[in-house]
N, C-alpha and C positions, 0 to 999 in steps of 0.2 A: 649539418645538424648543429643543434648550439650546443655550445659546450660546456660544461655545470658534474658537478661531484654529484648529483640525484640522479640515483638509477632511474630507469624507465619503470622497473617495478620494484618498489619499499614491500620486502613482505617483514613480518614480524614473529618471532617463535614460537613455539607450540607453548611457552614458559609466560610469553607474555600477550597468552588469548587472556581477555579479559574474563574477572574471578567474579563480578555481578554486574549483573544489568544496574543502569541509570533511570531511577523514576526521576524524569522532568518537573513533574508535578509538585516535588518537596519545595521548591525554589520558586514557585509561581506564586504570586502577591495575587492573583487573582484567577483562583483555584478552578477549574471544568463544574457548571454545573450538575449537577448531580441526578443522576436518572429516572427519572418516574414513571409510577403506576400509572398507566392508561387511564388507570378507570377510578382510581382515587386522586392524581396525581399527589400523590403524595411522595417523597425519597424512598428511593428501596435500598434495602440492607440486604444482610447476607442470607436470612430465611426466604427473602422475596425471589432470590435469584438464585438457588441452590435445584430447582428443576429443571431448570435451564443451562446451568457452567458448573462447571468443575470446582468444586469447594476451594482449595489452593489457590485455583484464580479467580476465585470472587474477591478473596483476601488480595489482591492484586489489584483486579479489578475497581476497590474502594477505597485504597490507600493512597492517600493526597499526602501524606507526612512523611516516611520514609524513603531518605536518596536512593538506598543501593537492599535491592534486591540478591543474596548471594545465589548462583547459581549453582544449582546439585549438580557433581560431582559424575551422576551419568549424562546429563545434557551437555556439560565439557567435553565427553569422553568423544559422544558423537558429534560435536563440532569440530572435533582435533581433523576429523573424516575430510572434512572441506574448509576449515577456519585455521589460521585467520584467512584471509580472502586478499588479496595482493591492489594498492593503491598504486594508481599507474597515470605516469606524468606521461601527456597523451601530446610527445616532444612530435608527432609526424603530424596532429592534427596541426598543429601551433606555426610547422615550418608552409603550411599549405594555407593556413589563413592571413600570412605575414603578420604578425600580431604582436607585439612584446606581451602581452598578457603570458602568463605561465596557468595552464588546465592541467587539473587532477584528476581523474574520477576515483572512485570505489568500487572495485568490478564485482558484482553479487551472482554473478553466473556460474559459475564454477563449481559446479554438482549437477547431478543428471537433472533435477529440480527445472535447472536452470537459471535460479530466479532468490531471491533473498527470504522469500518469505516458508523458506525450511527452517529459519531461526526461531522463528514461532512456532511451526509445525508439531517440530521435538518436544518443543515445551509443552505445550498445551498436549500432546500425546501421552508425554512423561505423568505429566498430573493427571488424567484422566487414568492411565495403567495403575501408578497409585492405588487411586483411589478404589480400586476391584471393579472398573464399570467392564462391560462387553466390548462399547466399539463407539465411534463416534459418529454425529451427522454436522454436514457443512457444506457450504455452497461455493462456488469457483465460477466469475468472468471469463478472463480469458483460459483459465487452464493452471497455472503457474498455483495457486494458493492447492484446488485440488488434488495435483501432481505433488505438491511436497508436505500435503498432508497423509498422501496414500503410500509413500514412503517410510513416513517414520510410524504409521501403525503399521505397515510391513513390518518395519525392524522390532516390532515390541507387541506386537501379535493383538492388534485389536481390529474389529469390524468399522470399516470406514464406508457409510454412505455420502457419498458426491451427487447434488443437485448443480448442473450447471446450465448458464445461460444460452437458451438455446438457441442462438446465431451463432453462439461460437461452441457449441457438441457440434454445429453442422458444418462450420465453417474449419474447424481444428479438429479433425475425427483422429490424427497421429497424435497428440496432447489427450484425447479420451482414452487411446489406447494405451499410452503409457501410465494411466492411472489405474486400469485394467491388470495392467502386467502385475502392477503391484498388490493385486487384491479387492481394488474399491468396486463396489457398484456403481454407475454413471447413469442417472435418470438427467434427460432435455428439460427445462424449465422454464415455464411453469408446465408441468406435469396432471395427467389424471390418475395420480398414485396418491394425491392429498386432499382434503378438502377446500383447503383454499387453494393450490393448482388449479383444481374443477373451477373454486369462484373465479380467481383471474381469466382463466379461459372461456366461460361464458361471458364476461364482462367486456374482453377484448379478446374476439375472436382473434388466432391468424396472428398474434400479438409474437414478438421474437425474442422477449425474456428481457431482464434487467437482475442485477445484484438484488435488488429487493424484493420482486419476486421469488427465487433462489432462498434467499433467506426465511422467507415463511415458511417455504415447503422443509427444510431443513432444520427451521426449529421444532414446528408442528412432526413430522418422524422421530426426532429425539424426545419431544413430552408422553410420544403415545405410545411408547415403548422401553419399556421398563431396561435397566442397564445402559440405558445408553445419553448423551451428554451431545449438546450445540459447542460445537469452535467454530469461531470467526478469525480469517486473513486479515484484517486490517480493522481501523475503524475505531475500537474498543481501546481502551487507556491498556490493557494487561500487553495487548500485540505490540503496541511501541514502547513500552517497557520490553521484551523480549529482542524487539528489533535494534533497542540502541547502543546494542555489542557491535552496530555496524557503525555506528559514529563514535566510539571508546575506542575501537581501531583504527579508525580513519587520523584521527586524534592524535593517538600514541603515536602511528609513521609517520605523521607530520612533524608533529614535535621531537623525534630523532633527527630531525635534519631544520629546524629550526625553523621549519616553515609556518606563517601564518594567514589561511585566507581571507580572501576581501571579500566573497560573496560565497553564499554556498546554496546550491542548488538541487530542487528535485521533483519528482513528477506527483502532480496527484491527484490521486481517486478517490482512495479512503482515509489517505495517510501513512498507511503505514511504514513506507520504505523511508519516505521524506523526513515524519518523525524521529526515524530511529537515526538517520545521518544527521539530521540536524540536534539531537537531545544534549551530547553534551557539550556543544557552541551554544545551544541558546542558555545551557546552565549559565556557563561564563557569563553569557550578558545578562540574563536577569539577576546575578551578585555584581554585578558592577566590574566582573575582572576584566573584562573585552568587549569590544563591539564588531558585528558583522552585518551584513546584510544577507536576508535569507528572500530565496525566491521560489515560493510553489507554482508550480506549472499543470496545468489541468488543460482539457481538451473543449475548445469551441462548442464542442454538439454535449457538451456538459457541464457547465460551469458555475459547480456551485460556490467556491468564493467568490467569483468576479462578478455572478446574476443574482446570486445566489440570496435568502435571509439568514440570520441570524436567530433563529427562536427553536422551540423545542418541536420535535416531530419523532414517527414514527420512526424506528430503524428500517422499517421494511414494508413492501406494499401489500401485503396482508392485514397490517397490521393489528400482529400479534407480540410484535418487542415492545419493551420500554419504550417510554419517549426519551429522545436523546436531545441535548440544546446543541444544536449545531450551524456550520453553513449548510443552506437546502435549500432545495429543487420544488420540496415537496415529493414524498414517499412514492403519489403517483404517476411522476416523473417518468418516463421509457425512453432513455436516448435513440438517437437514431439508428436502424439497422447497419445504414452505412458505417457507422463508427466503427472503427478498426482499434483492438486490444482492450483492454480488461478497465479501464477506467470509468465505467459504466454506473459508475454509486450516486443516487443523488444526496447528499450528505457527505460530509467534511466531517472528521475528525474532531471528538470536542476538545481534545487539551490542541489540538492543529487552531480547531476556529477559536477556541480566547485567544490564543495567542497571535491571532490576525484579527482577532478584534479589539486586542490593545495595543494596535499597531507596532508590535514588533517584527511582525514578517510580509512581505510583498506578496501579492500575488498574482499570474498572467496565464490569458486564456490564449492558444494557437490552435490556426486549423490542420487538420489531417494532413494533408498533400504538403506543407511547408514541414511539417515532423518529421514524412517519411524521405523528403530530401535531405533534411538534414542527416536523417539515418543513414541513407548511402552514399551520402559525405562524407560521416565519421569511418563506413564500414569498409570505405576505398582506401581513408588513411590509415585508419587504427587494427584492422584486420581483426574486428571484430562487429557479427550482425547484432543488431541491439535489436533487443523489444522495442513493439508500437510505444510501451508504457515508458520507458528510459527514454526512448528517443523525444518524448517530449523536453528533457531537461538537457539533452544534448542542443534541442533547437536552439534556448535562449541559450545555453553555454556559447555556443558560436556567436550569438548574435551579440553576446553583451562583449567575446574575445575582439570582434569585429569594430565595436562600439570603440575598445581600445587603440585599434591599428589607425583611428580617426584622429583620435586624443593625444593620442602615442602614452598614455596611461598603461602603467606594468604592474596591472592587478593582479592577484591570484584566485583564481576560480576554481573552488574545487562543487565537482557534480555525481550524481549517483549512477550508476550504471548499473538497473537492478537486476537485468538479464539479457539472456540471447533470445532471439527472435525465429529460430530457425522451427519453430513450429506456426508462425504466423506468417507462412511463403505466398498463403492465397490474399493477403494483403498485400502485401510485397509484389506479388504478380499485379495485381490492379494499378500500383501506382506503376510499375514499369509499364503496363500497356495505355495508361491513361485514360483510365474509364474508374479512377478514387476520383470523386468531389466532395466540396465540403459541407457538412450541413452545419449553421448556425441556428439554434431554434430561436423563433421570432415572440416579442414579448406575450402575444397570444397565445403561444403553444404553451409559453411557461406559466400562463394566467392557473391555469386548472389544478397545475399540482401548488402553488402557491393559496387558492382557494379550498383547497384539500387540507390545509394546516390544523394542527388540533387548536381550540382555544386554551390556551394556557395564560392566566392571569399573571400579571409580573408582580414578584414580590418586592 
Protein backbone atom coordinates (compact mmCIF):
# COMPACT_ATOMS: atom_id res chain seq x y z
CA UNK A 1 0.00 0.00 0.00
CA UNK A 2 1.36 3.61 -0.35
CA UNK A 3 2.06 5.29 2.09
CA UNK A 4 0.59 9.01 2.92
CA UNK A 5 -0.85 10.69 6.37
CA UNK A 6 -4.68 10.45 4.51
CA UNK A 7 -6.72 8.11 5.96
CA UNK A 8 -8.60 5.77 3.87
CA UNK A 9 -11.65 7.58 5.40
CA UNK A 10 -11.69 11.73 6.11
CA UNK A 11 -14.96 11.88 8.09
CA UNK A 12 -15.82 15.34 9.59
CA UNK A 13 -17.87 16.05 13.05
CA UNK A 14 -21.31 16.36 13.71
CA UNK A 15 -19.83 20.39 14.68
CA UNK A 16 -18.82 20.79 11.30
CA UNK A 17 -22.03 19.34 9.01
CA UNK A 18 -22.52 22.07 7.01
CA UNK A 19 -25.03 25.18 8.56
CA UNK A 20 -26.55 25.92 4.54
CA UNK A 21 -26.86 24.77 1.47
CA UNK A 22 -24.86 26.49 -1.43
CA UNK A 23 -27.08 28.14 -4.23
CA UNK A 24 -24.73 27.80 -7.40
CA UNK A 25 -26.89 29.99 -9.17
CA UNK A 26 -25.69 33.37 -7.02
CA UNK A 27 -22.28 33.16 -8.92
CA UNK A 28 -23.58 32.23 -12.38
CA UNK A 29 -23.04 35.19 -15.09
CA UNK A 30 -25.45 33.39 -17.03
CA UNK A 31 -28.41 32.59 -14.84
CA UNK A 32 -30.85 29.07 -15.73
CA UNK A 33 -33.58 30.13 -17.95
CA UNK A 34 -36.51 30.57 -16.24
CA UNK A 35 -39.56 28.31 -16.42
CA UNK A 36 -42.57 28.73 -18.41
CA UNK A 37 -46.23 28.48 -18.92
CA UNK A 38 -47.10 25.86 -21.39
CA UNK A 39 -49.76 27.56 -22.64
CA UNK A 40 -48.69 31.30 -22.23
CA UNK A 41 -45.08 30.77 -22.27
CA UNK A 42 -44.70 33.39 -20.47
CA UNK A 43 -42.15 33.06 -16.70
CA UNK A 44 -43.93 31.76 -13.86
CA UNK A 45 -43.61 33.02 -10.27
CA UNK A 46 -44.68 32.00 -7.15
CA UNK A 47 -48.66 32.10 -7.67
CA UNK A 48 -48.00 30.15 -10.92
CA UNK A 49 -46.39 27.40 -9.03
CA UNK A 50 -47.87 27.36 -5.58
CA UNK A 51 -50.44 24.16 -6.65
CA UNK A 52 -47.87 22.24 -7.67
CA UNK A 53 -44.64 22.73 -4.81
CA UNK A 54 -44.36 23.63 -1.55
CA UNK A 55 -44.53 27.47 -0.97
CA UNK A 56 -40.74 27.46 0.95
CA UNK A 57 -39.51 25.71 -2.09
CA UNK A 58 -40.84 27.69 -4.65
CA UNK A 59 -38.85 30.60 -2.86
CA UNK A 60 -36.07 28.26 -3.50
CA UNK A 61 -37.02 27.13 -6.54
CA UNK A 62 -36.70 31.01 -8.02
CA UNK A 63 -33.94 32.31 -6.26
CA UNK A 64 -30.97 32.94 -8.68
CA UNK A 65 -29.49 35.67 -6.12
CA UNK A 66 -28.90 34.29 -2.76
CA UNK A 67 -25.45 31.99 -2.02
CA UNK A 68 -26.48 30.29 1.02
CA UNK A 69 -29.62 28.96 2.05
CA UNK A 70 -29.58 28.44 6.04
CA UNK A 71 -30.61 25.09 6.91
CA UNK A 72 -33.50 24.49 9.71
CA UNK A 73 -32.16 23.32 12.57
CA UNK A 74 -34.62 20.05 12.44
CA UNK A 75 -33.17 19.07 8.80
CA UNK A 76 -29.62 19.21 10.76
CA UNK A 77 -30.95 17.21 13.33
CA UNK A 78 -31.88 14.46 10.96
CA UNK A 79 -28.73 14.52 8.90
CA UNK A 80 -26.51 14.17 12.17
CA UNK A 81 -28.67 10.33 11.69
CA UNK A 82 -26.24 9.68 8.57
CA UNK A 83 -24.12 12.95 7.76
CA UNK A 84 -21.56 13.93 7.41
CA UNK A 85 -21.05 10.85 5.07
CA UNK A 86 -17.20 9.77 5.00
CA UNK A 87 -14.76 10.71 1.77
CA UNK A 88 -12.77 7.80 1.05
CA UNK A 89 -9.23 7.75 -0.75
CA UNK A 90 -10.17 4.60 -2.79
CA UNK A 91 -5.97 3.52 -1.92
CA UNK A 92 -7.00 -0.42 -3.13
CA UNK A 93 -8.62 0.73 -6.25
CA UNK A 94 -5.35 3.01 -7.19
CA UNK A 95 -2.84 -0.05 -6.01
CA UNK A 96 -4.85 -2.50 -8.59
CA UNK A 97 -4.92 0.07 -11.39
CA UNK A 98 -1.07 0.84 -11.05
CA UNK A 99 -1.76 4.57 -11.40
CA UNK A 100 0.04 7.41 -9.67
CA UNK A 101 -3.28 9.31 -9.89
CA UNK A 102 -4.76 9.54 -6.23
CA UNK A 103 -9.14 8.73 -6.47
CA UNK A 104 -11.43 10.09 -3.88
CA UNK A 105 -15.07 9.30 -3.91
CA UNK A 106 -17.92 10.79 -1.67
CA UNK A 107 -19.69 7.57 -0.39
CA UNK A 108 -23.65 8.75 -0.33
CA UNK A 109 -24.92 5.20 0.71
CA UNK A 110 -24.75 5.00 4.06
CA UNK A 111 -28.51 4.98 5.27
CA UNK A 112 -31.01 2.43 4.55
CA UNK A 113 -31.90 4.93 1.56
CA UNK A 114 -28.93 3.82 0.25
CA UNK A 115 -28.43 6.46 -1.98
CA UNK A 116 -27.76 10.51 -1.53
CA UNK A 117 -31.02 11.76 -2.52
CA UNK A 118 -32.48 11.53 1.48
CA UNK A 119 -30.78 14.94 1.53
CA UNK A 120 -33.54 16.31 -0.52
CA UNK A 121 -36.15 13.91 0.78
CA UNK A 122 -36.02 15.60 4.39
CA UNK A 123 -36.03 18.82 2.95
CA UNK A 124 -38.73 18.89 0.73
CA UNK A 125 -40.82 16.61 3.55
CA UNK A 126 -39.70 19.34 6.30
CA UNK A 127 -41.46 22.03 4.07
CA UNK A 128 -44.32 20.37 3.03
CA UNK A 129 -45.08 19.30 7.16
CA UNK A 130 -44.55 23.02 7.55
CA UNK A 131 -46.67 24.10 5.61
CA UNK A 132 -50.02 21.75 7.16
CA UNK A 133 -50.24 19.77 3.79
CA UNK A 134 -51.48 15.72 4.38
CA UNK A 135 -48.87 13.98 2.32
CA UNK A 136 -46.97 14.07 -0.78
CA UNK A 137 -46.87 12.72 -4.50
CA UNK A 138 -43.56 11.92 -6.45
CA UNK A 139 -42.14 9.57 -8.91
CA UNK A 140 -39.01 7.08 -8.47
CA UNK A 141 -36.63 5.45 -11.47
CA UNK A 142 -34.84 3.20 -10.04
CA UNK A 143 -36.31 3.19 -6.44
CA UNK A 144 -33.47 5.29 -4.43
CA UNK A 145 -35.41 8.92 -4.82
CA UNK A 146 -38.86 6.90 -3.62
CA UNK A 147 -37.33 4.93 -0.83
CA UNK A 148 -35.80 8.15 0.67
CA UNK A 149 -38.82 10.06 0.22
CA UNK A 150 -40.98 7.21 2.09
CA UNK A 151 -38.61 7.59 4.82
CA UNK A 152 -38.61 10.99 5.82
CA UNK A 153 -42.61 11.16 5.54
CA UNK A 154 -42.34 8.19 7.81
CA UNK A 155 -40.30 10.19 10.17
CA UNK A 156 -42.76 13.31 10.17
CA UNK A 157 -45.93 11.58 9.65
CA UNK A 158 -47.04 12.48 6.07
CA UNK A 159 -48.88 10.50 3.16
CA UNK A 160 -46.35 9.56 0.51
CA UNK A 161 -47.83 8.49 -2.88
CA UNK A 162 -44.89 6.81 -5.16
CA UNK A 163 -45.44 6.43 -9.03
CA UNK A 164 -42.69 4.42 -10.32
CA UNK A 165 -41.30 3.33 -13.50
CA UNK A 166 -42.60 0.29 -14.35
CA UNK A 167 -39.47 -1.88 -15.59
CA UNK A 168 -38.10 -1.15 -12.41
CA UNK A 169 -41.59 -1.85 -9.82
CA UNK A 170 -40.99 -5.11 -11.79
CA UNK A 171 -37.52 -5.54 -12.13
CA UNK A 172 -36.77 -4.10 -8.14
CA UNK A 173 -40.02 -5.57 -6.33
CA UNK A 174 -37.27 -5.54 -2.83
CA UNK A 175 -36.77 -1.42 -3.48
CA UNK A 176 -40.82 -1.39 -3.81
CA UNK A 177 -40.98 -3.05 -0.68
CA UNK A 178 -38.94 -1.14 1.25
CA UNK A 179 -40.84 1.80 0.37
CA UNK A 180 -43.89 -0.17 1.64
CA UNK A 181 -42.34 -0.86 5.02
CA UNK A 182 -42.23 2.69 5.19
CA UNK A 183 -45.77 3.69 4.63
CA UNK A 184 -45.84 4.86 0.63
CA UNK A 185 -48.25 3.60 -1.68
CA UNK A 186 -46.24 2.16 -4.89
CA UNK A 187 -48.45 2.39 -8.16
CA UNK A 188 -46.28 0.70 -11.73
CA UNK A 189 -46.05 3.65 -14.31
CA UNK A 190 -47.65 4.71 -16.29
CA UNK A 191 -50.75 3.52 -14.45
CA UNK A 192 -54.70 3.43 -15.11
CA UNK A 193 -55.22 5.33 -11.64
CA UNK A 194 -54.66 8.79 -13.89
CA UNK A 195 -55.87 10.29 -16.72
CA UNK A 196 -52.92 10.67 -18.41
CA UNK A 197 -51.45 7.13 -17.26
CA UNK A 198 -54.80 5.93 -19.40
CA UNK A 199 -53.55 8.57 -22.22
CA UNK A 200 -49.78 7.21 -22.30
CA UNK A 201 -51.07 3.75 -22.15
CA UNK A 202 -53.43 3.87 -24.93
CA UNK A 203 -50.88 5.72 -26.90
CA UNK A 204 -48.13 3.05 -26.32
CA UNK A 205 -49.44 0.06 -25.42
CA UNK A 206 -47.07 -2.46 -23.59
CA UNK A 207 -44.90 0.76 -22.98
CA UNK A 208 -42.30 0.07 -19.75
CA UNK A 209 -42.54 3.66 -18.17
CA UNK A 210 -40.00 6.50 -18.15
CA UNK A 211 -39.24 9.34 -15.36
CA UNK A 212 -41.49 11.44 -17.39
CA UNK A 213 -44.27 9.47 -17.50
CA UNK A 214 -44.00 8.98 -13.70
CA UNK A 215 -44.01 12.51 -13.32
CA UNK A 216 -47.34 13.28 -14.86
CA UNK A 217 -49.17 10.78 -12.96
CA UNK A 218 -47.52 12.18 -9.81
CA UNK A 219 -48.32 15.69 -10.48
CA UNK A 220 -51.74 15.22 -11.77
CA UNK A 221 -52.64 12.97 -8.11
CA UNK A 222 -51.15 16.02 -6.24
CA UNK A 223 -53.34 18.93 -8.20
CA UNK A 224 -56.55 16.56 -7.93
CA UNK A 225 -56.44 16.25 -4.38
CA UNK A 226 -56.64 18.79 -2.04
CA UNK A 227 -53.71 18.77 0.78
CA UNK A 228 -51.45 17.40 -1.00
CA UNK A 229 -48.07 18.85 -2.84
CA UNK A 230 -45.49 17.30 -6.07
CA UNK A 231 -41.61 16.61 -4.88
CA UNK A 232 -39.23 16.01 -7.32
CA UNK A 233 -35.57 13.78 -6.76
CA UNK A 234 -33.60 15.74 -9.06
CA UNK A 235 -33.81 18.02 -11.97
CA UNK A 236 -35.29 21.21 -10.31
CA UNK A 237 -32.81 24.06 -9.08
CA UNK A 238 -34.34 23.64 -5.05
CA UNK A 239 -32.90 19.62 -5.23
CA UNK A 240 -29.26 20.61 -5.87
CA UNK A 241 -29.62 23.46 -3.73
CA UNK A 242 -30.35 20.76 -1.00
CA UNK A 243 -27.99 18.24 -2.56
CA UNK A 244 -24.89 20.45 -2.32
CA UNK A 245 -24.23 19.65 1.58
CA UNK A 246 -22.70 16.72 -0.39
CA UNK A 247 -20.02 18.96 -2.04
CA UNK A 248 -19.59 21.54 1.23
CA UNK A 249 -18.32 18.19 2.61
CA UNK A 250 -16.49 16.75 0.19
CA UNK A 251 -14.92 20.29 0.26
CA UNK A 252 -14.23 20.80 3.79
CA UNK A 253 -12.35 16.93 4.07
CA UNK A 254 -10.32 17.96 1.41
CA UNK A 255 -9.21 20.89 2.45
CA UNK A 256 -8.32 19.44 6.13
CA UNK A 257 -5.61 17.69 4.55
CA UNK A 258 -4.79 20.23 1.92
CA UNK A 259 -5.98 18.45 -0.86
CA UNK A 260 -6.91 19.81 -4.15
CA UNK A 261 -8.67 17.89 -7.18
CA UNK A 262 -7.94 17.91 -10.82
CA UNK A 263 -11.12 16.63 -11.99
CA UNK A 264 -14.32 15.93 -10.43
CA UNK A 265 -16.75 13.51 -11.50
CA UNK A 266 -20.39 12.28 -11.51
CA UNK A 267 -23.06 10.34 -13.03
CA UNK A 268 -26.11 11.92 -14.79
CA UNK A 269 -29.68 11.64 -15.20
CA UNK A 270 -31.30 14.52 -13.81
CA UNK A 271 -28.51 16.00 -12.15
CA UNK A 272 -29.10 15.97 -9.03
CA UNK A 273 -26.18 14.05 -7.28
CA UNK A 274 -23.54 15.55 -9.79
CA UNK A 275 -24.77 19.09 -9.04
CA UNK A 276 -24.74 18.95 -5.54
CA UNK A 277 -20.81 17.36 -5.63
CA UNK A 278 -19.86 19.49 -7.94
CA UNK A 279 -21.70 23.16 -6.57
CA UNK A 280 -19.19 24.42 -4.40
CA UNK A 281 -15.91 23.63 -6.99
CA UNK A 282 -17.87 25.16 -9.72
CA UNK A 283 -18.47 28.31 -7.12
CA UNK A 284 -14.66 28.68 -6.97
CA UNK A 285 -14.43 28.67 -10.74
CA UNK A 286 -17.05 30.81 -11.69
CA UNK A 287 -15.22 33.71 -9.15
CA UNK A 288 -12.14 33.20 -10.65
CA UNK A 289 -10.72 31.33 -7.25
CA UNK A 290 -9.86 27.91 -9.02
CA UNK A 291 -10.08 25.87 -11.78
CA UNK A 292 -11.13 22.10 -12.41
CA UNK A 293 -12.33 20.00 -14.70
CA UNK A 294 -15.77 18.56 -14.24
CA UNK A 295 -17.15 15.54 -16.10
CA UNK A 296 -21.03 14.28 -16.30
CA UNK A 297 -21.33 10.99 -17.16
CA UNK A 298 -24.80 9.84 -18.37
CA UNK A 299 -25.70 6.44 -20.01
CA UNK A 300 -25.49 5.62 -24.00
CA UNK A 301 -29.30 4.48 -24.26
CA UNK A 302 -29.90 8.08 -22.92
CA UNK A 303 -27.99 10.84 -23.64
CA UNK A 304 -29.25 13.82 -23.27
CA UNK A 305 -25.89 16.13 -23.13
CA UNK A 306 -24.06 14.41 -25.56
CA UNK A 307 -27.38 13.78 -28.34
CA UNK A 308 -29.15 15.79 -26.64
CA UNK A 309 -30.73 19.97 -27.60
CA UNK A 310 -30.50 22.71 -25.68
CA UNK A 311 -34.03 24.40 -25.73
CA UNK A 312 -37.07 24.45 -23.71
CA UNK A 313 -39.34 21.38 -23.28
CA UNK A 314 -41.79 19.69 -21.26
CA UNK A 315 -40.62 18.31 -17.87
CA UNK A 316 -42.59 15.24 -18.36
CA UNK A 317 -44.42 13.14 -20.97
CA UNK A 318 -47.82 14.15 -20.27
CA UNK A 319 -47.13 17.09 -20.59
CA UNK A 320 -48.55 18.89 -17.87
CA UNK A 321 -45.19 20.76 -16.14
CA UNK A 322 -43.61 23.77 -16.93
CA UNK A 323 -41.41 24.00 -19.80
CA UNK A 324 -37.95 23.70 -18.62
CA UNK A 325 -34.74 25.07 -20.98
CA UNK A 326 -32.60 22.25 -20.83
CA UNK A 327 -30.33 19.32 -22.47
CA UNK A 328 -33.24 17.05 -24.13
CA UNK A 329 -34.40 14.03 -25.64
CA UNK A 330 -37.50 15.43 -26.12
CA UNK A 331 -40.32 14.72 -23.34
CA UNK A 332 -41.44 11.71 -25.61
CA UNK A 333 -38.30 10.06 -25.20
CA UNK A 334 -38.68 6.16 -23.58
CA UNK A 335 -35.10 4.70 -23.01
CA UNK A 336 -34.64 1.44 -23.61
CA UNK A 337 -36.18 -1.50 -21.45
CA UNK A 338 -32.83 -2.85 -21.33
CA UNK A 339 -31.27 0.01 -19.60
CA UNK A 340 -30.31 -0.88 -16.20
CA UNK A 341 -30.66 1.85 -13.07
CA UNK A 342 -32.67 5.00 -12.64
CA UNK A 343 -30.99 7.42 -15.29
CA UNK A 344 -33.91 7.27 -17.33
CA UNK A 345 -34.89 11.40 -17.60
CA UNK A 346 -34.78 12.75 -20.98
CA UNK A 347 -33.77 16.13 -19.72
CA UNK A 348 -30.73 17.47 -18.04
CA UNK A 349 -30.70 19.75 -15.31
CA UNK A 350 -31.10 23.61 -16.09
CA UNK A 351 -28.48 25.24 -13.83
CA UNK A 352 -26.33 21.45 -15.00
CA UNK A 353 -27.27 22.39 -18.96
CA UNK A 354 -26.01 26.33 -18.91
CA UNK A 355 -23.54 25.40 -17.24
CA UNK A 356 -22.50 22.86 -20.08
CA UNK A 357 -23.52 25.27 -22.38
CA UNK A 358 -21.08 27.74 -21.39
CA UNK A 359 -18.56 25.39 -21.52
CA UNK A 360 -17.63 24.98 -18.17
CA UNK A 361 -18.24 21.21 -17.78
CA UNK A 362 -17.53 18.13 -19.99
CA UNK A 363 -19.64 15.79 -20.78
CA UNK A 364 -19.42 11.48 -21.68
CA UNK A 365 -21.84 9.02 -22.75
CA UNK A 366 -20.89 4.94 -21.83
CA UNK A 367 -22.54 1.91 -22.42
CA UNK A 368 -24.08 -0.52 -19.95
CA UNK A 369 -21.90 -3.55 -19.98
CA UNK A 370 -18.50 -1.29 -19.66
CA UNK A 371 -20.24 0.58 -16.26
CA UNK A 372 -21.13 -2.58 -14.87
CA UNK A 373 -17.52 -3.84 -15.32
CA UNK A 374 -16.29 -1.20 -14.09
CA UNK A 375 -18.61 -1.74 -10.96
CA UNK A 376 -17.14 -5.16 -10.20
CA UNK A 377 -13.85 -3.76 -10.57
CA UNK A 378 -14.27 -1.24 -7.98
CA UNK A 379 -16.68 -3.79 -5.89
CA UNK A 380 -13.55 -6.48 -5.80
CA UNK A 381 -11.24 -3.63 -4.65
CA UNK A 382 -13.17 -1.28 -2.60
CA UNK A 383 -15.56 -3.74 -1.03
CA UNK A 384 -18.24 -1.88 -1.79
CA UNK A 385 -21.41 -2.69 -4.53
CA UNK A 386 -22.22 0.54 -6.26
CA UNK A 387 -25.23 1.55 -8.07
CA UNK A 388 -25.92 1.03 -11.95
CA UNK A 389 -26.13 5.01 -11.39
CA UNK A 390 -22.59 5.61 -9.55
CA UNK A 391 -21.08 3.06 -11.45
CA UNK A 392 -21.25 5.31 -14.36
CA UNK A 393 -18.74 7.81 -12.85
CA UNK A 394 -16.63 5.08 -11.29
CA UNK A 395 -16.29 3.93 -15.36
CA UNK A 396 -14.60 7.18 -16.41
CA UNK A 397 -12.83 7.55 -12.80
CA UNK A 398 -10.82 4.47 -13.95
CA UNK A 399 -10.40 5.23 -17.23
CA UNK A 400 -9.16 8.92 -16.94
CA UNK A 401 -6.78 7.04 -13.35
CA UNK A 402 -5.69 4.69 -16.26
CA UNK A 403 -5.26 7.61 -18.85
CA UNK A 404 -2.67 8.61 -15.89
CA UNK A 405 -0.58 5.30 -15.51
CA UNK A 406 0.00 6.07 -19.51
CA UNK A 407 1.18 9.65 -18.75
CA UNK A 408 2.51 8.90 -15.61
CA UNK A 409 0.36 12.23 -14.71
CA UNK A 410 -0.44 12.41 -10.55
CA UNK A 411 -3.84 13.81 -10.91
CA UNK A 412 -6.37 13.91 -8.27
CA UNK A 413 -9.82 12.52 -9.17
CA UNK A 414 -12.25 12.93 -6.94
CA UNK A 415 -15.94 11.04 -7.92
CA UNK A 416 -19.25 10.50 -6.45
CA UNK A 417 -20.40 7.35 -5.19
CA UNK A 418 -24.20 7.92 -4.81
CA UNK A 419 -25.08 4.57 -3.52
CA UNK A 420 -25.08 0.74 -3.19
CA UNK A 421 -26.52 -1.32 -5.62
CA UNK A 422 -27.53 -4.17 -3.63
CA UNK A 423 -31.14 -3.82 -4.74
CA UNK A 424 -30.22 -3.87 -8.52
CA UNK A 425 -28.85 -7.91 -8.15
CA UNK A 426 -31.29 -8.76 -11.32
CA UNK A 427 -28.89 -6.32 -13.16
CA UNK A 428 -26.06 -7.53 -11.84
CA UNK A 429 -27.06 -11.10 -12.53
CA UNK A 430 -27.46 -10.38 -16.34
CA UNK A 431 -24.27 -8.82 -16.76
CA UNK A 432 -22.63 -11.78 -14.88
CA UNK A 433 -24.44 -14.30 -16.97
CA UNK A 434 -23.99 -12.21 -20.23
CA UNK A 435 -27.12 -11.82 -21.70
CA UNK A 436 -26.75 -7.22 -20.63
CA UNK A 437 -26.33 -5.56 -24.24
CA UNK A 438 -26.02 -2.28 -25.10
CA UNK A 439 -28.56 -0.20 -26.62
CA UNK A 440 -27.39 3.10 -28.30
CA UNK A 441 -30.59 4.79 -29.83
CA UNK A 442 -30.03 5.42 -33.37
CA UNK A 443 -30.54 9.11 -34.90
CA UNK A 444 -34.18 7.98 -36.01
CA UNK A 445 -35.40 6.81 -32.79
CA UNK A 446 -34.34 10.13 -31.39
CA UNK A 447 -35.83 12.05 -34.51
CA UNK A 448 -39.66 11.88 -32.84
CA UNK A 449 -39.07 13.09 -29.46
CA UNK A 450 -36.80 15.88 -30.96
CA UNK A 451 -39.84 16.56 -33.32
CA UNK A 452 -42.15 16.60 -30.22
CA UNK A 453 -40.23 19.93 -28.95
CA UNK A 454 -42.56 22.90 -28.01
CA UNK A 455 -42.00 25.97 -30.37
CA UNK A 456 -40.55 28.27 -28.19
CA UNK A 457 -39.50 31.53 -29.89
CA UNK A 458 -35.93 32.87 -28.71
CA UNK A 459 -35.89 35.94 -27.13
Amino acid sequence: MKNTNIPYKIYLSEDELPKAWYNVRADMKNKPAPLLNPGTLQPMGFEDLRPVFCDDLIRQELDDDTPYFEIPAEIRSFYKMYRPSPLVRAYCLEEKLQTPAKIYYKFEGNNTSGSHKLNSAIAQAYYAKKQGLKGVTTETGAGQWGTALSMACAYLGLDCKVFMVKCSYEQKPFRREVMRTYGASVTPSPSDTTNVGRKILAEHPGTTGSLGCAISEAVEAATSVPGYRYVLGSVLNQVLLHQSVIGLEAKAALDKYGVKPDMIIGCAGGGSNLGGLISPFMGEKLRGEADYEFIAVEPASCPSFTRGKFAYDFCDTGMVCPLAKMYTLGSGFIPSANHAGGLRYHGMSPILSQLYHDGLMEARSVEQTAVFAAAEQFARCEGILPAPESSHAIRVAIDEALKCRETGEEKTILFGLTGTGYFDMVAYERFNDGTMTDHIPTDEELAPGFAGLPNVPEK
